[in-house]
N, C-alpha and C positions, 0 to 999 in steps of 0.2 A: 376098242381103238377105232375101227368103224364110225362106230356112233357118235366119235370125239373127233372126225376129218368131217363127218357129215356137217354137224354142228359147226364148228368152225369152217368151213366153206361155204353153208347157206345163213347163217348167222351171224355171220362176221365178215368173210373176205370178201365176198361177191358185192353184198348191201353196201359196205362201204363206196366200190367204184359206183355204182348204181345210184348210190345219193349223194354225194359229191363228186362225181367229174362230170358230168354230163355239161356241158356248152350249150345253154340253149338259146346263146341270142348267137353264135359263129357258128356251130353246128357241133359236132363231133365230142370231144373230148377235152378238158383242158388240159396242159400242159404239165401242170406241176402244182404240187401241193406239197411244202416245203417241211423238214422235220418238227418242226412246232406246228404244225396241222394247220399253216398259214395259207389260204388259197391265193395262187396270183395267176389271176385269169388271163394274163395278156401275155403268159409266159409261151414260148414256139414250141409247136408240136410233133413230134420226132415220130415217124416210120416205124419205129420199131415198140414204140410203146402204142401204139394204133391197132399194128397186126397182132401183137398179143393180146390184147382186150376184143378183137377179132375172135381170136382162136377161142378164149379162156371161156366164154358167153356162148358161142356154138359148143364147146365142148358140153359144156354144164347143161344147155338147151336137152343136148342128145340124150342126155344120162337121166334128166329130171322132167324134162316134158315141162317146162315152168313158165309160162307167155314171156313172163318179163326180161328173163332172159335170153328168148330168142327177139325181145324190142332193142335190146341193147347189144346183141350179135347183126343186126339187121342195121342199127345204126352205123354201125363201126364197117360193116359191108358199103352202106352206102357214102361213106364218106372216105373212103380210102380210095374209091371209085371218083367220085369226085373233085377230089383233087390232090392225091397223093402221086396218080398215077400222070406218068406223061404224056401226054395224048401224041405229042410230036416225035419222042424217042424211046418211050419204051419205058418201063421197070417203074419202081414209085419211088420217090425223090425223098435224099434223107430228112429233111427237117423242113416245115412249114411255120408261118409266123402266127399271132394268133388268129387271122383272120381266113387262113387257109391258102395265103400267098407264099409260093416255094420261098425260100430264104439260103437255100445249102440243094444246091441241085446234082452234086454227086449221085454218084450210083453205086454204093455200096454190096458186093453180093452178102451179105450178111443182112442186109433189110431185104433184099429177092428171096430170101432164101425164107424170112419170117414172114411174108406174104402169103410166099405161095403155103406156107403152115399153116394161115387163116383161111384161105379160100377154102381149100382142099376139107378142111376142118368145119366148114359152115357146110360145102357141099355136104361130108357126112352126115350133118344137122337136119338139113331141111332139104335136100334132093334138088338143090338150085343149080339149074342145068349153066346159068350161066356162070356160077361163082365155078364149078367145074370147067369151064374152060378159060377161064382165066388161071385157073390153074395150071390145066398143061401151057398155058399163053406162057405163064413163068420157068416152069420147068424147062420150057424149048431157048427160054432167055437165059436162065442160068447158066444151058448146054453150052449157049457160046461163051460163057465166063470159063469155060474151062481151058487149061495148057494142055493142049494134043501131043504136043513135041515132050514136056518136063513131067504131066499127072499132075494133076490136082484144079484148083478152081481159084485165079486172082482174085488180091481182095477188093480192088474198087475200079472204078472207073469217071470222067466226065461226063454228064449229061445226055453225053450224042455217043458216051461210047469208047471216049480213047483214052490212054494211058494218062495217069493222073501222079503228081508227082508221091501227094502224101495221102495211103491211101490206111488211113490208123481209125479204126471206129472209136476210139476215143485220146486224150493226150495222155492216157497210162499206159496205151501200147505200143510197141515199137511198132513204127514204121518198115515195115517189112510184106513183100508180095504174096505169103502164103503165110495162114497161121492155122491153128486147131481150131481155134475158136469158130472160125469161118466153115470148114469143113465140118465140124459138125453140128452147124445150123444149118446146111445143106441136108446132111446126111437125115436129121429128123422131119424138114418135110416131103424127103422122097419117099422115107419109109407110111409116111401117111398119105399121102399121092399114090402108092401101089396098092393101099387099101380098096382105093375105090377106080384105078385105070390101071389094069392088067397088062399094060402094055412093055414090049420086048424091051424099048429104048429104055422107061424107067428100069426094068430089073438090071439092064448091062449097068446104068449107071449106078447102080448101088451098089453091085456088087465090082466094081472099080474102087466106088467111094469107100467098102467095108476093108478092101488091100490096101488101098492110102494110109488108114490109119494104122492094121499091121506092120505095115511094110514100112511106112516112111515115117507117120507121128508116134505110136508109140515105141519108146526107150525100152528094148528087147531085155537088156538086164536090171535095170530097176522097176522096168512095168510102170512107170510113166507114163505121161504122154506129153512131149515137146509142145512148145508154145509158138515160136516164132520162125519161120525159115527165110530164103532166099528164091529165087524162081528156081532153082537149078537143086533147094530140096539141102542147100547147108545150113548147119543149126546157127540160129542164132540169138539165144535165149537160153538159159540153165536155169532159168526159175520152174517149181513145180507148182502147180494150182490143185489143192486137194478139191475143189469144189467142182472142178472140171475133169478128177479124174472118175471122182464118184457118180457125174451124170454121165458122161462117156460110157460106164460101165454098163450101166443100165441101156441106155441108148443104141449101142452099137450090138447088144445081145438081141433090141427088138426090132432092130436092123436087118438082122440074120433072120428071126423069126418068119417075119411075114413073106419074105422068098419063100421059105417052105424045103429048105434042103437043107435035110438030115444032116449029113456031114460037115456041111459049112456049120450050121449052128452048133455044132457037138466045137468044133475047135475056137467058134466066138467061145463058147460058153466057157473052156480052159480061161482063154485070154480076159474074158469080162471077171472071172474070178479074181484074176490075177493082178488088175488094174483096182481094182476094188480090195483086195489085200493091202497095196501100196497104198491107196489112199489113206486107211487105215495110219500110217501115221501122225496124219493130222489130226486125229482122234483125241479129246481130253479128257481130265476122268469124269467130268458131268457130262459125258455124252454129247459136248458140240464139236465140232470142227473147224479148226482156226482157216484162215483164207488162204496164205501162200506160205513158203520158204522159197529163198534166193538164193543161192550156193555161192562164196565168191569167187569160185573157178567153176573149171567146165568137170572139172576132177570127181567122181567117182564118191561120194561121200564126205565131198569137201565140207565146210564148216561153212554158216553163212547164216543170215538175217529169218526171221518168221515173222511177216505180217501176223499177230495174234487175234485180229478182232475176228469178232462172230459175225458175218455178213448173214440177212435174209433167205439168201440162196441157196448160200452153201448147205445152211442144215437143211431145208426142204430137200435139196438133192438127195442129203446124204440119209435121211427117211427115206425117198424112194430106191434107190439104190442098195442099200442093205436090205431092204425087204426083197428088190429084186433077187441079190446074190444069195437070199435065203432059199426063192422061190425054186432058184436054177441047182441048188447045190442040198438043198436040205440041212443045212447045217445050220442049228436054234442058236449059234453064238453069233450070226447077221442077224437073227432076227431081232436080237438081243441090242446090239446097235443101231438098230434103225429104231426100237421101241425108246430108249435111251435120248437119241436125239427128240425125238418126239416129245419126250417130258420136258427136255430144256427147250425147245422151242415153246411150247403152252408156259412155262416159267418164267424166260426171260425176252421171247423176241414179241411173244403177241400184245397187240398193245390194247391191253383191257379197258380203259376209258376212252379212248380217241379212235379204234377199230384201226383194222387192217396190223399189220407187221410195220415195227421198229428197221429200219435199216440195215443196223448192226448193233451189239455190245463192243464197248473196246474191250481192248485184252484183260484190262483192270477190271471191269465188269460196268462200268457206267454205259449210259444209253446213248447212242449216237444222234444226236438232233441236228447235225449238221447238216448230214445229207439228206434226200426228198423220203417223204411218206408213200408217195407218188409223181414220177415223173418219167424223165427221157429213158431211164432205166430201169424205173423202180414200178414196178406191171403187176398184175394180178397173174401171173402164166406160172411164177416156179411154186406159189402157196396153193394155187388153184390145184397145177397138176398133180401135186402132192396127194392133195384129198382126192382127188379124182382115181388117180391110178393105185393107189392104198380103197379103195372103196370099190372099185370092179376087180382087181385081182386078187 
């Protein structure tokens, strides 16, 4: 299995961004390359597909030692730098046009939070004292995204900083001032920010971040985890995301890890089980994992809708993940799920003449070409770190 992540991430996923995205008359990255493998160069360049092409290229750099990949971790450093970030207020700006002129100058903490994941990540890489402190520069930016008074981390802001009406990273989520999603894109680049700065501030704030999702996102009896709240931490959202419970699991156990306390990790580890149980329902019998259920009450086992399609993500997570809950638990029936997905993924989602990963299947099993091959969402980061973290653990 090994030798089949290896392969498929230096044969496949990496080459693909590497021979077509590259911008080399605007610099950086292009934007979108649409699900018919259509390039449209002039399409705007979003923050959060920048810092994962950041991370994905440093990650792979660290592991393989490969030039080419620390050329295109180096670009994506130096063009994030250049003009993602604000030079007047601070954090990097959601969305650029093609030419690298801001176009959407919000402040999303969900792109702070993917930044500081590539910095932190190249520092690993290549010992760049400076991408390291642009790392803690974020981390200290994040600090103030935080609610002192309520726990937890708002989701957006304006430009300079102040309350913004609609603060939704995309028009599929509510509108709402605290969600999971955001907390834990936070939580994963502090846990790789304490790898390489030992410092007090990072570990309180992680281990606050690790109680948030105990305590307030995940659903104590169904082992959940909540999606959308209000400032003051009331639910408001009863959709489940399997895709978001099965990286959660994984995540929030190597959360606990890198603190280094016994005890804490011993009671992640119940709970990363336990969350990773529950995902388990979206489990099918070819070994994919559908996207959501929507409950049409707040009720307990209510009845309600299942997004069916097979997103890109979701199964990479749910490969990492089972392998995770195998690694922590011993138990060959994760491993068995995560190898499972793995074969439907090489089956249905990799796209064997045009490279890189399909989008999605719909539920019916046809191939989704509507949405990007690559774009404002569609990154090399959840197939990347698939292979990656399947290949050093």
């Amino acid at each position: 299995m090994k030798n089949e992540l290896k392969n498929e991430l230096t044969g496949n996923i990496l080459p693909f961004w590497m021979n077509n995205m590259q911008d080399n008359e605007h610099g950086g990255f292009y934007g979108e390359i649409d699900g018919n493998n259509v390039l449209h160069p002039q399409a705007n360049k979003g923050a959060v597909l920048n810092a994962r092409i950041l991370w994905t290229f440093s990650a792979a750099y660290r592991l393989f030692q490969q030039p080419e990949y620390l050329a295109i971790a180096e670009r994506a450093f130096q063009y994030i730098q250049d003009y993602f970030i604000d030079k007047t207020y601070g954090g990097v700006y959601w969305e650029l046009d093609y030419k690298g002129q801001p176009v959407n100058t919000k402040k999303q903490t969900y792109a702070q939070g993917f930044a500081l994941y590539g910095f932190s990540e190249f520092y690993r890489a290549t010992g760049n004292e400076q991408a390291l402190e642009l790392a803690k520069d974020f981390f200290f930016l994040l600090e103030t995204c935080h609610d002192d008074e309520l726990g937890g981390y708002l989701e957006a802001y304006t430009q300079d900083w102040k309350p913004i009406e609609d603060v939704r990273l995309s028009d599929k989520d509510a509108n709402e001032k605290k969600t999971m999603n955001t907390h834990l894109h936070v939580l994963e680049p502090y846990t790789n920010l304490y790898r390489i700065w030992k410092d007090e501030r990072v570990e309180k704030a992680q281990l606050r971040l690790i109680s948030i999702f105990t305590e307030q996102i995940l659903d104590k009896q169904t082992h959940h985890l909540n999606l959308f709240f209000d400032e003051h931490w009331a639910l408001k959202s009863s959709a489940v995301s399997y895709g978001h419970d099965i990286e959660a699991a994984w995540l929030l156990y190597e959360a606990a890890e890198v603190l280094g306390d016994e005890r804490l990790l011993n009671n992640i580890k119940t709970i990363s089980l336990q969350i990773a149980d529950a995902a388990a329902e979206g489990l099918q019998p070819d070994g994919s994992m559908i996207y959501e259920f929507s409950p049409l009450s707040f009720r307990r086992g209510a009845e309600g809708e299942k997004d069916a399609d097979r997103h890109w993500w979701v199964q990479a997570e749910t490969v990492v993940g089972y392998m995770y809950a195998y690694k922590i638990s011993g138990d060959a029936a994760y491993k068995e799920k995560s190898e499972r997905a793995w074969r439907y993924i090489q089956d249905k989602i990799v796209d064997k003449e045009n490279g890189e990963w399909f989008w999605s299947r719909k539920a019916a099993g046809s191939i989704n070409h509507v949405d990007d091959k690559a774009g404002f969402w569609k990154c090399p980061y959840h197939n990347s770190r698939m292979c990656m973290e399947l290949i050093t653990n």
